[in-house]
N, C-alpha and C positions, 0 to 999 in steps of 0.2 A: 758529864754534859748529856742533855739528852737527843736522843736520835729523832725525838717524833717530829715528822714536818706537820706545821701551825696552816690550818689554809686561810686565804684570805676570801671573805666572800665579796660581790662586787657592794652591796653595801657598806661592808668595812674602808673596801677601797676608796670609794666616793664619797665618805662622809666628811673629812676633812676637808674639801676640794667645794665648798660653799662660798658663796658672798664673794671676797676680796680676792681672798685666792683662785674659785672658779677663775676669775678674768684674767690672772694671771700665767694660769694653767690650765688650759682648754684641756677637755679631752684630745684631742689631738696637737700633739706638740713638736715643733723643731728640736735639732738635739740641741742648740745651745738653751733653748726651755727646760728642756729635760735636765741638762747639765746643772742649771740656777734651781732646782727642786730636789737634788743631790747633793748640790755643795761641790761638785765635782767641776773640771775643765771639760767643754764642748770636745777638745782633743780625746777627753776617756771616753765619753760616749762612741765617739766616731770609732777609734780602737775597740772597745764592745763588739761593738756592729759591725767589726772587720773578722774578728776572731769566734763571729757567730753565740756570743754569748748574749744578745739581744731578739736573736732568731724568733719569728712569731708574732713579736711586737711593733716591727716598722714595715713600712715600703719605700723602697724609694721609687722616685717620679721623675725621671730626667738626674739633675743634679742634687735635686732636694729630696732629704728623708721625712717621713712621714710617721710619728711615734704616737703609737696607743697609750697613754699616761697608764692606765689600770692596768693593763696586760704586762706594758713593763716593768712595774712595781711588784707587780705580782712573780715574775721571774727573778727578779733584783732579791727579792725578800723568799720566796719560797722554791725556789730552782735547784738546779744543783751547785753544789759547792765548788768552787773555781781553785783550782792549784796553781 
């Protein structure tokens, strides 16, 4: 397998994210957004983002998080590998 990490450029990132999807998936996203763009449960996001494996990519504001879709795709797919 090989070791090299792929980068993502923010063109790569955005180009799928046109038309239908744009409005489905703003650049800024809730985590149950984020979650439905994963395939995953709001609950793993939320987890992510407790255990700082999300770090960089949200804020939270009061009770609500606030997720960079690009940034976090970009950590999801080019970050460190999670054990």
């Amino acid at each position: 397998m090989s070791t090299k990490k792929h980068s993502l450029t923010p063109d790569k990132l955005a180009r799928p994210f046109v038309a239908e999807l744009a409005a489905r998936f703003p650049p800024v996203l809730s985590p149950r957004q984020l979650a439905e763009l994963l395939g995953r449960s709001p609950k793993t996001v939320y987890e992510w983002m407790a255990r700082g494996r999300l770090d960089g990519a949200y804020r939270k504001r009061g009770k609500h998080a606030l997720i960079w879709r690009d940034k976090a795709l970009e950590i999801l797919f080019t970050g460190k590998e999670w054990s």
